[in-house]
C-alpha positions as CSV (number, residue, x, y, z in Angstrom):
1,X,20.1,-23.3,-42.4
2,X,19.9,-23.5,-38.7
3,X,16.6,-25.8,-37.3
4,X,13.7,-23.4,-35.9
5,X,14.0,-23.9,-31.9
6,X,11.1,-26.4,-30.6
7,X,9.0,-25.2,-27.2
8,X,10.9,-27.4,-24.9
9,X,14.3,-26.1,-26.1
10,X,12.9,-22.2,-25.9
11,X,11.7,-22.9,-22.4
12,X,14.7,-24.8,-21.9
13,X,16.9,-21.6,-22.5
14,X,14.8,-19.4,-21.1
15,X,15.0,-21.3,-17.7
16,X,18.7,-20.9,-18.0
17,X,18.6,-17.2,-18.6
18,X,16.7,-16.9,-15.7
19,X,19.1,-19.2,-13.9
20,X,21.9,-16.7,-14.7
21,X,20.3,-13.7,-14.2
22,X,19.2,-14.9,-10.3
23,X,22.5,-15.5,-9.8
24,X,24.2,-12.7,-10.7
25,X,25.2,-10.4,-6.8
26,X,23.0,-7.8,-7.4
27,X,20.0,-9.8,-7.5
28,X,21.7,-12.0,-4.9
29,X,21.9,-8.7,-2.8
30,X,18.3,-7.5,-3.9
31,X,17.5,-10.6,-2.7
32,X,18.7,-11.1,0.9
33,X,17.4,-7.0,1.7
34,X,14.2,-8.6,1.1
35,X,14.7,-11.3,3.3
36,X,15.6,-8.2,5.9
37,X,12.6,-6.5,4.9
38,X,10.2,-9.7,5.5
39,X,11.6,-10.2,9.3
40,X,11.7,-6.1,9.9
41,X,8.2,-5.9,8.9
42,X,7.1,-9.1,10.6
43,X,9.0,-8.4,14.0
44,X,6.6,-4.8,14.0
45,X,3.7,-7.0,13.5
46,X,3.9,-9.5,16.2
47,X,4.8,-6.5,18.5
48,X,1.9,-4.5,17.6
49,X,-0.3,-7.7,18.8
50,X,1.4,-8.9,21.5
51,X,1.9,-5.3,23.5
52,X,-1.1,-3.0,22.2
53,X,-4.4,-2.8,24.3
54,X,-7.2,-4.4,22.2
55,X,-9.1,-0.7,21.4
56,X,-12.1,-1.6,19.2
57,X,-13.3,0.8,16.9
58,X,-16.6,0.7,15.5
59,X,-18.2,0.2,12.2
60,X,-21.2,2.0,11.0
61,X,-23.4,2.0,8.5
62,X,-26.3,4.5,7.0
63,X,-29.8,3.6,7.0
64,X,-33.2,5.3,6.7
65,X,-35.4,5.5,9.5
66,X,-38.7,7.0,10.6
67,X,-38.3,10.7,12.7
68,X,-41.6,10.1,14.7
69,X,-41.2,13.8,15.6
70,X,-41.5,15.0,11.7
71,X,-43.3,12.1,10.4
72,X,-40.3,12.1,7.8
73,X,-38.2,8.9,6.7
74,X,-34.7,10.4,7.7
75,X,-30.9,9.0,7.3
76,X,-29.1,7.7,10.6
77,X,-26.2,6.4,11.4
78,X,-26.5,2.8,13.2
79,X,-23.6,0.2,14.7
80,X,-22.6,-2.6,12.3
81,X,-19.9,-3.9,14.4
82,X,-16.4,-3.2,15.7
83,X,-13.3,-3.9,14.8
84,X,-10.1,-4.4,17.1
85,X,-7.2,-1.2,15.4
86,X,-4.3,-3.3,16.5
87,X,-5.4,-6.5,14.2
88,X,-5.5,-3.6,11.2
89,X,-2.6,-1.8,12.2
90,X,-0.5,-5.5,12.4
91,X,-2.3,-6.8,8.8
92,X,-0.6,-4.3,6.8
93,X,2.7,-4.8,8.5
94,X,2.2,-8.3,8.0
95,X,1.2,-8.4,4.7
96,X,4.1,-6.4,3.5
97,X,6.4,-9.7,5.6
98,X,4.6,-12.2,3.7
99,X,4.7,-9.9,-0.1
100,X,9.0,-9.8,0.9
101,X,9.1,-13.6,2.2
102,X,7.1,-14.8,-1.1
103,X,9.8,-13.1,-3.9
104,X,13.0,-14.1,-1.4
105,X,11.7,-17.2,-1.3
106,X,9.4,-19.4,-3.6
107,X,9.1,-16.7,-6.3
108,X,12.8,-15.4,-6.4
109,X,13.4,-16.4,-10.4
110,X,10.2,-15.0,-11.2
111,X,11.2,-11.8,-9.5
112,X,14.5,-11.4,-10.8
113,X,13.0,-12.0,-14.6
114,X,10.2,-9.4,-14.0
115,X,12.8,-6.8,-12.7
116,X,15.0,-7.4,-15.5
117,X,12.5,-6.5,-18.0
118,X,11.7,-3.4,-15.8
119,X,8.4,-4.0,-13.5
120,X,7.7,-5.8,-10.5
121,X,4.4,-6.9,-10.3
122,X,4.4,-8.7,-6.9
123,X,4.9,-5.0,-6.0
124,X,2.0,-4.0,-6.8
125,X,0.0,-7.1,-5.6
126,X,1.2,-6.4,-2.1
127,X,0.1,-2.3,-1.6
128,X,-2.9,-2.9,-3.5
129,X,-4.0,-4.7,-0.2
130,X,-1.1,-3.2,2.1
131,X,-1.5,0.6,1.8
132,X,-5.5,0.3,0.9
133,X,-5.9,-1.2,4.4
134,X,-3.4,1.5,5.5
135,X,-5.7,4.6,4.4
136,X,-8.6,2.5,6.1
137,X,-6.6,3.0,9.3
138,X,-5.6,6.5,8.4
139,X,-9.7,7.5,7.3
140,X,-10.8,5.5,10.9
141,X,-8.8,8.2,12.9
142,X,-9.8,11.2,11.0
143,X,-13.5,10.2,11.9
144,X,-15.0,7.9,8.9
145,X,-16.4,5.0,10.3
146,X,-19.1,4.4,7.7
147,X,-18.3,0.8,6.6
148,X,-19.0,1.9,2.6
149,X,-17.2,4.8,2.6
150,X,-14.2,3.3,4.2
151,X,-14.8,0.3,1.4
152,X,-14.8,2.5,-1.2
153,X,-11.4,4.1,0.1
154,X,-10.0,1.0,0.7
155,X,-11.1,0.4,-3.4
156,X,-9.8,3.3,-4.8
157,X,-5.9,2.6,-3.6
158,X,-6.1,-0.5,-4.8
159,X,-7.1,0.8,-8.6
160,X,-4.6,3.4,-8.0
161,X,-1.9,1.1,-7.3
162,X,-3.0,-1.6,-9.8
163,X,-2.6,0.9,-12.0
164,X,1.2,1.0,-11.3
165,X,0.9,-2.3,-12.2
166,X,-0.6,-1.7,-15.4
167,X,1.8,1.1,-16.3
168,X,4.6,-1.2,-15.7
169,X,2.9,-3.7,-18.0
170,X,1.8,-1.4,-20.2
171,X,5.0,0.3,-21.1
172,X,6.8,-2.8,-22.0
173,X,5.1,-2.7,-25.3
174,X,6.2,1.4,-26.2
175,X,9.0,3.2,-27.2
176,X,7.9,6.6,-25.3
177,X,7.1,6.6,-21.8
178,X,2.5,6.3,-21.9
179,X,1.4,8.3,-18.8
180,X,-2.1,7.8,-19.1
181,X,-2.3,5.2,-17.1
182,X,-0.5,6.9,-13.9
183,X,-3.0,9.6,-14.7
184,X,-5.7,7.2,-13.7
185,X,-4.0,5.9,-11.0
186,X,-3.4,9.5,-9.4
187,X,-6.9,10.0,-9.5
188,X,-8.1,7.5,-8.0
189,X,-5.0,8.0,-5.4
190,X,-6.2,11.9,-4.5
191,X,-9.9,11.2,-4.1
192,X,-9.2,9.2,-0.5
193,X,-7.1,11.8,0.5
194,X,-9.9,14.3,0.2
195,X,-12.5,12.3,1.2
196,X,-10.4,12.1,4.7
197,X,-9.2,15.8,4.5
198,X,-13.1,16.9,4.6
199,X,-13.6,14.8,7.2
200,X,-10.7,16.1,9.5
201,X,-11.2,19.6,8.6
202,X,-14.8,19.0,9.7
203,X,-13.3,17.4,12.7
204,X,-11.1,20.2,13.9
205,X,-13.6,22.8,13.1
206,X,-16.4,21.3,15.2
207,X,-13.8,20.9,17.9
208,X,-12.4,24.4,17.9
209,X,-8.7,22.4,17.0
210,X,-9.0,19.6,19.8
211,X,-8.2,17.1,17.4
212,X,-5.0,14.8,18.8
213,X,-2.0,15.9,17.3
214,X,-0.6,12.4,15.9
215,X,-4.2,12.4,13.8
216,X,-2.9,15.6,12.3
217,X,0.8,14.3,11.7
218,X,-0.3,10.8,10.8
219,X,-2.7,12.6,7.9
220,X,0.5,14.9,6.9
221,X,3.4,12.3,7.0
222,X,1.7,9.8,5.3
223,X,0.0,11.5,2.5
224,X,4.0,13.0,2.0
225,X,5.0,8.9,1.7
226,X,2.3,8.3,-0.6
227,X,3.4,11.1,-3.1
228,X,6.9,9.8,-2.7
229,X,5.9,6.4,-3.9
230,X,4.2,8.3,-7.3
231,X,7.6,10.9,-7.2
232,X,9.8,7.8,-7.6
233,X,7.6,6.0,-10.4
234,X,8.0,9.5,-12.2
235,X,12.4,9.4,-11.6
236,X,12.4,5.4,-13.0
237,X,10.6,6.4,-16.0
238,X,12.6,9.4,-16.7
239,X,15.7,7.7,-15.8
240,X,17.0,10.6,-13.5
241,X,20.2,10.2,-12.3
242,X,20.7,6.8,-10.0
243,X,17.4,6.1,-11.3
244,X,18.6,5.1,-14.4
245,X,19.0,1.7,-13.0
246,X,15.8,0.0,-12.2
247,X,17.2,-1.5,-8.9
248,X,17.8,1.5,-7.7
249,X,14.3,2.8,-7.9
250,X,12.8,-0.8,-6.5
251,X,15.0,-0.6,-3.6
252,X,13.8,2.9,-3.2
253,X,10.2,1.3,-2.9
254,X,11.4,-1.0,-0.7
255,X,12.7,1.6,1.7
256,X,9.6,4.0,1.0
257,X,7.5,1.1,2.3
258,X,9.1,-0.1,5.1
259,X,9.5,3.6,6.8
260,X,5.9,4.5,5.5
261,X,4.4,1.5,7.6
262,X,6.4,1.8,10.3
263,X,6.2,5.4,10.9
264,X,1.9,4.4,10.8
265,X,2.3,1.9,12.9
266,X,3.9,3.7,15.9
267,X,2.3,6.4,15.5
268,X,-1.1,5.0,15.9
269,X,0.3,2.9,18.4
270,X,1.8,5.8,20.7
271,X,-1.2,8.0,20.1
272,X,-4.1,5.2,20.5
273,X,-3.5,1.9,21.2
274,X,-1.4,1.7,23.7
275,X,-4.3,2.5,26.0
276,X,-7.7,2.0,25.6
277,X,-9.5,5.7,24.2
């Protein structure tokens, strides 16, 4: 009868599974594209700060005061503070550097051992602050400025992508596929969207359609990137073709995030701040 394995000698072989897994090229591979992905994104960064004017953007918020002319206590908007759009712009770019640098790097077993069981959660740790701070930016241009609204936004992207998170977790315990978490994450992932398409639509109405064109393709490309993100959790999950492979769907993040930034970045830059509005 073979002696039950002790804690140390379980860790022990578990270390050395790990040990071979990171080892193997296309983790290797997986890898050094991060190491790509944390320069790429942290190259932008810099830039953005080092050659966009410093446009500051206000903050508001919504308090009651007195209309002296109708003796009623009334809602106004009033200035909290501002806030320079390159420094936002730049944080999500170099967020995403430091989330690529962290699992190239320090956490690159840890990595390799969550992908092999089929998640990533360092993924999901990264655009819960990346992309939330991204559809701050994005509600900021279409007009919102209300400092709780855009907090709330800025909330409801990071429960919609914690909840990737969870699903990942979540679905390591079932044999079928449980989409009731992606459910909730899509929710709370459409509400910002239509918070900021009622606020451009009021936008372009008041303005008889002066809004700035890169507002209106900033909204349209990014909200197509966002569903892309959701599209490709949907092809992992239902192992569709190439898919079938989790790699291939995590390098597809990869990719979706890096072009999705990016294309935000310069567009923001070439339509705002790089001269003062």
């Amino acid at each position: 009868m073979s002696a039950r394995p002790t804690p140390d000698s379980a860790d022990a072989s578990t270390a050395e599974s790990t040990a071979e897994l990171s080892a193997l090229p296309r983790y290797k591979r997986l890898r050094r594209w991060n190491a790509v992905m944390a320069v790429l994104h942290f190259v932008q960064g810099a830039a953005m700060l080092a050659i966009a004017e410093p446009v500051q953007w206000p903050l508001t918020f919504t308090r009651y005061e007195l209309n002296p002319v109708t003796d009623a206590i009334v809602p106004t908007s009033a200035l909290w503070t501002e806030v320079t759009l390159p420094l936002l712009v730049a944080g999500f770019l170099l967020i995403s550097a430091l989330a690529h640098a962290i699992v190239a790097t320090v956490r690159y077993d840890s990595y390799v051992a969550a992908l092999d069981r089929g998640m990533n959660p360092y993924r999901w740790y990264e655009y819960a602050v990346s992309a939330s701070l991204m559809i701050v930016v994005i509600a900021m241009l279409a007009g919102i400025w209300d400092v709780g609204t855009l907090v709330a936004l800025f909330g409801l992207v990071a429960v919609m992508n914690l909840s990737g998170l969870a699903m990942e977790r979540h679905n390591q315990t079932t044999d079928r596929t449980d989409w009731t978490t992606y459910l909730i994450g899509t929710l709370a992932g459409v509400v910002p969207w239509v918070v900021i398409g009622i606020s451009l639509g009021g936008s372009i109405v008041a303005s008889n359609g002066q809004v700035p064109d890169f507002v209106i393709a900033i909204f349209a490309s990014i909200f197509v990137f966002f569903n892309f993100f959701a599209i490709n959790m949907i092809l992992q999950y239902r192992e569709t073709w190439r898919w079938e492979d989790y790699l291939f769907g995590e390098r597809a993040y990869i990719v979706l995030s890096l072009v999705a930034k990016s294309l935000l970045a310069w567009q923001v830059y070439f339509g705002t701040v790089n001269s003062p509005i």
